[in-house]
C-alpha positions in Angstrom: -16.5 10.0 12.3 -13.1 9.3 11.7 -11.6 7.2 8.5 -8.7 4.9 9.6 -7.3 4.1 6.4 -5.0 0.9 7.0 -1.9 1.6 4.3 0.2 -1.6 5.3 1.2 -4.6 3.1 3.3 -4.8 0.1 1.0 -6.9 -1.9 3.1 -9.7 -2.9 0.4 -11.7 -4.5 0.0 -9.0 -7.1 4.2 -9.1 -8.2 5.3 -7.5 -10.3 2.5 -5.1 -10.6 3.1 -4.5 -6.6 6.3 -4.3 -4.9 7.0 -2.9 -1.4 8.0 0.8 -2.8 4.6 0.6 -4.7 2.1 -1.8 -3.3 -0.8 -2.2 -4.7 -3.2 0.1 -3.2 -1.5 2.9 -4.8 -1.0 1.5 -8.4 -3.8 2.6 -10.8 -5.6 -0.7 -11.7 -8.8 0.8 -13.3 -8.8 4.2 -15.2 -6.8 7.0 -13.2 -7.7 6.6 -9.7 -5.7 4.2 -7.7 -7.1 1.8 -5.1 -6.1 3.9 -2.2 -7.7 7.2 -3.9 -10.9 5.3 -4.2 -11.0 4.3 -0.6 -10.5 8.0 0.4 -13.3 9.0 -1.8 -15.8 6.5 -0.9 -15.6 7.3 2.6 -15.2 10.9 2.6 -18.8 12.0 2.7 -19.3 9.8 5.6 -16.1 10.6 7.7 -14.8 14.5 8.8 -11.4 13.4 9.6 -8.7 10.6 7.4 -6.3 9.3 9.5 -3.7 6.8 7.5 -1.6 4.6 9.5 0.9 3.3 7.0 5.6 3.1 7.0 7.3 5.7 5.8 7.5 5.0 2.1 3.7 5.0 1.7 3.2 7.9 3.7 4.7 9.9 0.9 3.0 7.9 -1.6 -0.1 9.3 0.4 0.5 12.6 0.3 1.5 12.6 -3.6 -2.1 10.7 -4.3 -3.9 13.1 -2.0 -2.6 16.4 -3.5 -3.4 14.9 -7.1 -6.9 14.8 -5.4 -6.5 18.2 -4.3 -7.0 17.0 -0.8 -4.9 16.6 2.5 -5.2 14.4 5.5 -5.9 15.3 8.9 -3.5 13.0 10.6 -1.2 10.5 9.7 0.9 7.6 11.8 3.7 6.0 10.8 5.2 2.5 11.5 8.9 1.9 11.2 8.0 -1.7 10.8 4.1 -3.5 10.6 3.0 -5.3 13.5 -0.6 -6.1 12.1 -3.6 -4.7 12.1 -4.5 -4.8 16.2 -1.6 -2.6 17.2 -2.1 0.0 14.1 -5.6 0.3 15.2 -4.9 0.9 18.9 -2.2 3.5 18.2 -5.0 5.5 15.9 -7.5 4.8 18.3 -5.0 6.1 21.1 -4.6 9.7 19.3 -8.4 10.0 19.2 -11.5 10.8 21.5 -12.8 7.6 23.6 -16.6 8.8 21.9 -14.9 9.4 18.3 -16.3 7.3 15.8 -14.1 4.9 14.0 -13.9 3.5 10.4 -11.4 1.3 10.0 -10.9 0.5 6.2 -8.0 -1.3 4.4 -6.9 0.7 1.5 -6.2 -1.9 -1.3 -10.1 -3.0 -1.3 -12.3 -2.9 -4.6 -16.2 -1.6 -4.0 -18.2 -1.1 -7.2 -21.9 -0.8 -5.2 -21.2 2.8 -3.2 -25.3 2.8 -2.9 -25.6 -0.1 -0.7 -22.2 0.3 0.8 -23.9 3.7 2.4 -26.5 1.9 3.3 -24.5 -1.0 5.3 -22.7 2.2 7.0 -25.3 3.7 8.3 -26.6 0.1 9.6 -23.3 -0.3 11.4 -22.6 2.9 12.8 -26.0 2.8 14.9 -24.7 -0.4 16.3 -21.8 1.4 17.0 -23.5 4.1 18.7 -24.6 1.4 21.2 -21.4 0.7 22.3 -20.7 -2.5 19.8 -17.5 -3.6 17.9 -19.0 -4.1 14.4 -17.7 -5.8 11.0 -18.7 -6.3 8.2 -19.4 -9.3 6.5 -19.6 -9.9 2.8 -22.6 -12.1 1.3 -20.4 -14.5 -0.3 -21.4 -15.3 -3.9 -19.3 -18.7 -4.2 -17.3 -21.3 -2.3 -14.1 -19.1 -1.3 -11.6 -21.3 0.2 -9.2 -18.1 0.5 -11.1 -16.5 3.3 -11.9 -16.8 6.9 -15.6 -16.7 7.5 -18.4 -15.2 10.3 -21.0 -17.2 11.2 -23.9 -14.5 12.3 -27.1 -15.1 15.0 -29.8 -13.7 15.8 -29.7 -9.9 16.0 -26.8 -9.1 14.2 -24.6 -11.0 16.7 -21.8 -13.0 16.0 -22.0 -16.6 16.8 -18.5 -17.6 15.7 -15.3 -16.4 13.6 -14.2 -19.5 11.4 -10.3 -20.3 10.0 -9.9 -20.7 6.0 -12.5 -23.7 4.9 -11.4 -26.8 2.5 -13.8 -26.4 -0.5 -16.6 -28.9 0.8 -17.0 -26.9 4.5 -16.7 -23.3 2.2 -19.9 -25.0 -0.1 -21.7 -25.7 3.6 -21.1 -21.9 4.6 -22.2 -20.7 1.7 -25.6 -23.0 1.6 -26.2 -21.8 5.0 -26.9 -18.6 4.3 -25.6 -17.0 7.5 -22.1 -17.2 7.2 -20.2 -14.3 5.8 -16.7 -13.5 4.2 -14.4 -11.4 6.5 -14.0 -8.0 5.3 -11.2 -7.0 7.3 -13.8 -3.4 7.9 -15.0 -2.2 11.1 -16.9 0.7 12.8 -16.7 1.2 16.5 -16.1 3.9 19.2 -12.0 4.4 19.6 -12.6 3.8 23.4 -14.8 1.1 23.5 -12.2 -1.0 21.2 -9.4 0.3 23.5 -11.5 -1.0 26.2 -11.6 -4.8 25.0 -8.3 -4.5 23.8 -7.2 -4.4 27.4 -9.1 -6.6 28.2 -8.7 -9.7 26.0 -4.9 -8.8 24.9 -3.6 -7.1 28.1 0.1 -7.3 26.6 -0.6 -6.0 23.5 -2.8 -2.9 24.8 0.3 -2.0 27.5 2.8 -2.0 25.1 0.7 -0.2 22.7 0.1 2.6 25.3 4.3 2.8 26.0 4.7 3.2 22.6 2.1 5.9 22.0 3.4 7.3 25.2 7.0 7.8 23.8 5.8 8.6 20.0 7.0 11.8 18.2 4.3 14.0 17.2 4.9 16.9 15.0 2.2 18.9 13.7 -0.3 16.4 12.0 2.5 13.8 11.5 2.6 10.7 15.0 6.2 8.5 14.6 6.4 5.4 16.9 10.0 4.2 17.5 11.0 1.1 16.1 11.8 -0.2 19.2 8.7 0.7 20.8 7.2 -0.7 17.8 9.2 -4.0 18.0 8.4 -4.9 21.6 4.2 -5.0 20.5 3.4 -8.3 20.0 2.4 -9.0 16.3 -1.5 -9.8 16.1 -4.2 -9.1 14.2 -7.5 -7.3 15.4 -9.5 -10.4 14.7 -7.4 -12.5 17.2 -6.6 -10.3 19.3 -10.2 -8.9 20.1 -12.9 -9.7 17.7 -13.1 -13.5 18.4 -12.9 -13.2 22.1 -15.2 -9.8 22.8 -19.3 -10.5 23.3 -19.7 -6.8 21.7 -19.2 -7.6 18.4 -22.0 -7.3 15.4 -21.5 -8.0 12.0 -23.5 -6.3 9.5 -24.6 -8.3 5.9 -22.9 -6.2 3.1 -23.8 -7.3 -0.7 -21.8 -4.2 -1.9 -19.6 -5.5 -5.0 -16.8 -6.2 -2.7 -13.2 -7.4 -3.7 -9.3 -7.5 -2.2 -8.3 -8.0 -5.5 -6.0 -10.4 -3.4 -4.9 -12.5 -6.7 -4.9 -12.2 -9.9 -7.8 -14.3 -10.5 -9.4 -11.9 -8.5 -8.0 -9.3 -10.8 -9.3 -10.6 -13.5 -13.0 -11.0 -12.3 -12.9 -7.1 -12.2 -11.4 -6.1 -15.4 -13.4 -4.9 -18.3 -13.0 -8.2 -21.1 -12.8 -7.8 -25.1 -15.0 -10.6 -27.3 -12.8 -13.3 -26.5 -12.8 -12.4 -22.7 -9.1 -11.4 -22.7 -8.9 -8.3 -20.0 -8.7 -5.2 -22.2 -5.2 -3.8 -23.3 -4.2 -1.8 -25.5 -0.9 -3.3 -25.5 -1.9 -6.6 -26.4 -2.6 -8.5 -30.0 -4.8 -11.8 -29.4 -4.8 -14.0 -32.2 -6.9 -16.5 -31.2 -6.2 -16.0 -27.5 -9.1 -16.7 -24.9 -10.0 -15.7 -21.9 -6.1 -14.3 -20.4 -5.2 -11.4 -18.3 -2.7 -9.7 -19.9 -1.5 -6.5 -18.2 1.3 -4.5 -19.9 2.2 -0.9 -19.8 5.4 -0.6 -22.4 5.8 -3.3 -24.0 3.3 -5.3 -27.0 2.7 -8.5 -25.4 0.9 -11.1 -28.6 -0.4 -14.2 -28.1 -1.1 -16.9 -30.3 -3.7 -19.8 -29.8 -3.5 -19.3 -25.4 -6.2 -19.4 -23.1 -6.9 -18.7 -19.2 -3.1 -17.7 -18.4 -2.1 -14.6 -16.8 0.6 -12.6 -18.5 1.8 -9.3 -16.8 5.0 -7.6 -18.0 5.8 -4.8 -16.2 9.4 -3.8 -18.5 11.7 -5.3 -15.5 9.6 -8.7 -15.1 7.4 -11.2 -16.9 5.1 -13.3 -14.8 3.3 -16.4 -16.8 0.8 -18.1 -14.9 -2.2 -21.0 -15.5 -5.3 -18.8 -14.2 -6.4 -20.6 -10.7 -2.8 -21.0 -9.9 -1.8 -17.0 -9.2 -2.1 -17.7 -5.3 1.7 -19.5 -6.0 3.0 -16.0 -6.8 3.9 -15.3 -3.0 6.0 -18.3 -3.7 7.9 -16.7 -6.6 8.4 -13.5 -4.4 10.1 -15.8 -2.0 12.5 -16.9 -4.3 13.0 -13.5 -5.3 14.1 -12.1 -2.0 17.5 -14.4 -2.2 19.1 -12.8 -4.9 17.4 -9.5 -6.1 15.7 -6.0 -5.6 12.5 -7.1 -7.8 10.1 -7.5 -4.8 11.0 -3.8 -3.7 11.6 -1.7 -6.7 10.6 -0.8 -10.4 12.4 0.6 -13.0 10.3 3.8 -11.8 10.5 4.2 -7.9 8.7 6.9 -6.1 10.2 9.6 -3.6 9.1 12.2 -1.4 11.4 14.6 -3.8 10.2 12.9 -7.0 10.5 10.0 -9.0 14.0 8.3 -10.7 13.7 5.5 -13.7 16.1 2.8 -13.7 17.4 3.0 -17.6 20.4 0.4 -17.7 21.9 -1.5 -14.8 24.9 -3.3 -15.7 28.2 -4.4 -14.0 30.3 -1.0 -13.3 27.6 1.6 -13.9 24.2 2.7 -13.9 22.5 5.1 -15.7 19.1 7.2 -14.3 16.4 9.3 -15.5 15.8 11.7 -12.3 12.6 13.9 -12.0 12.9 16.6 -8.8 9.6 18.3 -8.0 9.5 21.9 -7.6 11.0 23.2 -4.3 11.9 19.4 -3.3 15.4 18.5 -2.9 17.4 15.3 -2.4 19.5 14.8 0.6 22.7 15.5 1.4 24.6 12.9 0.9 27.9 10.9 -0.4 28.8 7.7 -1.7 31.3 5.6 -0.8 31.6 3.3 -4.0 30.6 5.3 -7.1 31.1 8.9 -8.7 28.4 10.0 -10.6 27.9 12.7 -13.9 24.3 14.6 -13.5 23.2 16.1 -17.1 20.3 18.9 -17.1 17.6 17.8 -19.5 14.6 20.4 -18.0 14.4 23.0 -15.9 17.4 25.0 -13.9 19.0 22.2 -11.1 20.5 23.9 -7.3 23.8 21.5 -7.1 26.2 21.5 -4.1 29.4 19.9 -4.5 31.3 20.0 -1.1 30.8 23.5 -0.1 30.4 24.9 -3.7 27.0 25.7 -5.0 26.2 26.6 -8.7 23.5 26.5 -11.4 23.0 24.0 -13.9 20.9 24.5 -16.9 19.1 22.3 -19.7 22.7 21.1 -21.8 24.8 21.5 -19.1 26.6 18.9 -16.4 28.3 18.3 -13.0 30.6 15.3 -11.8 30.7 14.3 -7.8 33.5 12.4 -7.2 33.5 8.9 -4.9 33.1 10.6 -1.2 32.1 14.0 -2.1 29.0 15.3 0.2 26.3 17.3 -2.5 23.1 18.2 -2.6 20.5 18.6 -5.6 17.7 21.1 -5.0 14.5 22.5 -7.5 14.1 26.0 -6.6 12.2 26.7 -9.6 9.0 26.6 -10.5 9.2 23.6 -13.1 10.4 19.9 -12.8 13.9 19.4 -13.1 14.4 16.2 -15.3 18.1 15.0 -15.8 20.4 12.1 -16.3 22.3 10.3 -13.7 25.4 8.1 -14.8 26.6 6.1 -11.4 30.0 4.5 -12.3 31.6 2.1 -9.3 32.3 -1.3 -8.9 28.8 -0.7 -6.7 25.8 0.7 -7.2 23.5 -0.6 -5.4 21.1 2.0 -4.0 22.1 1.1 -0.4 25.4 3.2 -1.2 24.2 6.1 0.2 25.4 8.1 3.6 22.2 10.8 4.1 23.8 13.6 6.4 20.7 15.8 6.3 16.9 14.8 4.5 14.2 17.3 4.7 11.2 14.5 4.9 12.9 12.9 8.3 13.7 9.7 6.8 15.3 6.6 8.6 18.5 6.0 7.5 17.9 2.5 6.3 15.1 4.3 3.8 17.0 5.2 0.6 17.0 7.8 -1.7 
């Protein structure tokens, strides 16, 4: 069986713990394993092969969480831009055997009971077997308005897919007893979902095929061409084949599911002090009740406040009445029109490494850069800024132009506005240095990449 781990999605609901250059599937929530990690380790008893469909950005975000895990995926595919979850699954399920088994699993999914989670599997993949489209539907423990629901018949069929309910219709699904939250999970034969793809979205499963057709495949790595990519209509797998094929089965699943899709949500999962306040080590309650407070550098106190949300992640404070966190899409949106805070933290991950924002003011910048060993940036040149690199750890690789020298702990280099360099880690240690940008701009869409090892897009910075 085959693991399609679905990387997609920027998490907006979860700003500013997620942005786009760190979503939330691959931020450590609970303990030291992220969401993403725990997805690959549920699954990897029951599945020989992990196939992650995600952009460029999280590919390498991936791979870092994978090697921490001392593991590697088979195959990957990357989108240079999301066209929902019907096309992503095609193109996986295009790369595979028509007979191969197929898991399809979000990666930004909470599931505390792995026990009957197992069991449900096994349940589903012997539906599969028979040539059914299965999903997986969670026994709803309350009224959820924020879902779409299944209603299920009689042997394990499905009798009908249902839209997001207003509170009173959500209370009637839930009395019922046979109506079930949408997961957003599946198990299936790669073929036989191919097969009603074509058949019920006919458009979609043409262009999907062209652009498979015309992908890039390199070793273990598939690229799709953005415009390829950009002539697939945009749908998801639940309209564009579950609610229109008569294969499909849904499977009852009690197994401590969550999408952690709000911070409400959030909150249900976290361990609580006395006073139900989510546990932080950063935090001083006095007198404080029943708040999420998630912090990471700064102390956040609070005095005499109950059920708000407080997350301060160094570059952003969010304050929010719990029940109210769905609005923080709506804050994202305002966010977009005049700053980089949906897409960046202070600490932004590369394929090379990491770099930390430490001031950002008008006419300069100034960066705490960490290059992994045998990793090197690309080569590139700036049209609006110069910039002074100072060693702090290990021996730096610099080209300036077409000179190339050594730079030690203590020591520095300048590139001048327009100067084509390179820094490389040929050692065996992290280089860790300081970048001063100075410029009228220095925004980090100043850059002209002439060569990148990791095949980058140009519009993918860094």
């Amino acid at each position: 069986m085959t693991n399609i781990i679905l990387c997609g999605g920027s998490g907006t609901r979860l700003w500013p713990i997620s942005r786009s250059l760190m979503p939330k599937q691959f931020v450590k929530l609970f303990g030291e394993e992220s969401l993403f990690q725990l997805t690959v380790k549920r699954n990897e008893k029951h599945c020989s092969e992990k196939f992650i469909v995600s952009n460029s950005e999280q590919y390498f975000l991936a791979l870092d969480q994978l090697e921490e895990m001392e593991m590697e995926a088979e195959r990957y595919l990357l989108e240079p831009v999301g066209r929902n979850t019907a096309p992503a699954i095609a193109l996986a399920c295009l790369a595979l055997a028509k007979e191969e088994m197929v898991l399809v699993t979000p990666s930004d999914h909470l599931i505390k009971d792995v026990q009957a989670y197992e069991r449900v599997l096994q349940e589903a993949e012997k539906l599969a077997k028979e040539d059914s489209l299965v999903t997986f539907g969670i026994t709803p423990s309350f009224a959820e308005t924020g879902f779409g629901y299944i209603e299920a018949g009689e042997e394990s069929n499905v009798k009908a897919f249902h839209e997001k309910p207003d509170a009173l219709t959500a209370q009637k699904y839930v009395n019922a007893g046979n109506y079930y939250w949408n997961s957003g999970m599946f198990l299936f034969k790669a073929g036989v979902f191919l097969e009603e793809l074509e058949k019920y979205s006919p458009e979609i499963y043409e262009s999907v095929c062209k652009a498979y057709k015309n992908s890039q495949e390199r070793e273990n790595l598939i690229r799709i061409k953005h415009e390829d990519m950009m002539a697939i209509a945009e749908d998801s797998i639940d309209y564009a084949v579950m609610e229109k094929s008569k294969r499909v089965k849904v499977v009852a699943s009690d197994i401590g599911w969550s999408d952690l899709g709000s911070f409400d949500a959030l909150y249900e999962e976290l361990e609580k002090d006395a006073n139900g306040n989510s546990l932080n080590e950063k935090h001083i309650s006095i007198d404080s009740k029943n708040n999420l407070i998630y912090a990471k550098e700064r102390v956040v106190a609070t005095v005499d406040v109950e059920d708000l949300i407080i997350v301060d992640t160094g570059d952003a404070l969010l304050v929010s009445k719990k029940g109210s966190s769905q609005k923080v899409k709506k804050v994202v949106h305002e966010i977009k029109k005049t700053t980089q805070l949906h897409h960046l933290h202070l600490t932004t991950h590369r394929p090379w490494g990491t770099y930390t924002v430490l001031e950002d003011t008008a006419g300069y910048k100034i960066k705490r850069i960490v290059v992994k060993p045998g990793k090197r940036l690309s080569l590139q040149k700036h049209y609006h800024r110069n910039e002074h690199w100072i060693v702090v750890s290990g021996t730096a690789t610099v080209r300036v132009g077409d000179a190339v020298k050594l730079i030690r702990p203590n020591e520095s280099t300048y590139i001048k506005m327009g100067e084509v360099h390179r820094l490389s880690n040929e050692g065996k240690i992290p280089v860790i240095l300081i970048e001063a940008q100075v410029g009228e701009y220095t925004g980090e869409d100043d850059i002209v990449r002439l060569d990148d090892d990791f095949g980058r897009d140009e519009e993918i910075k860094g």
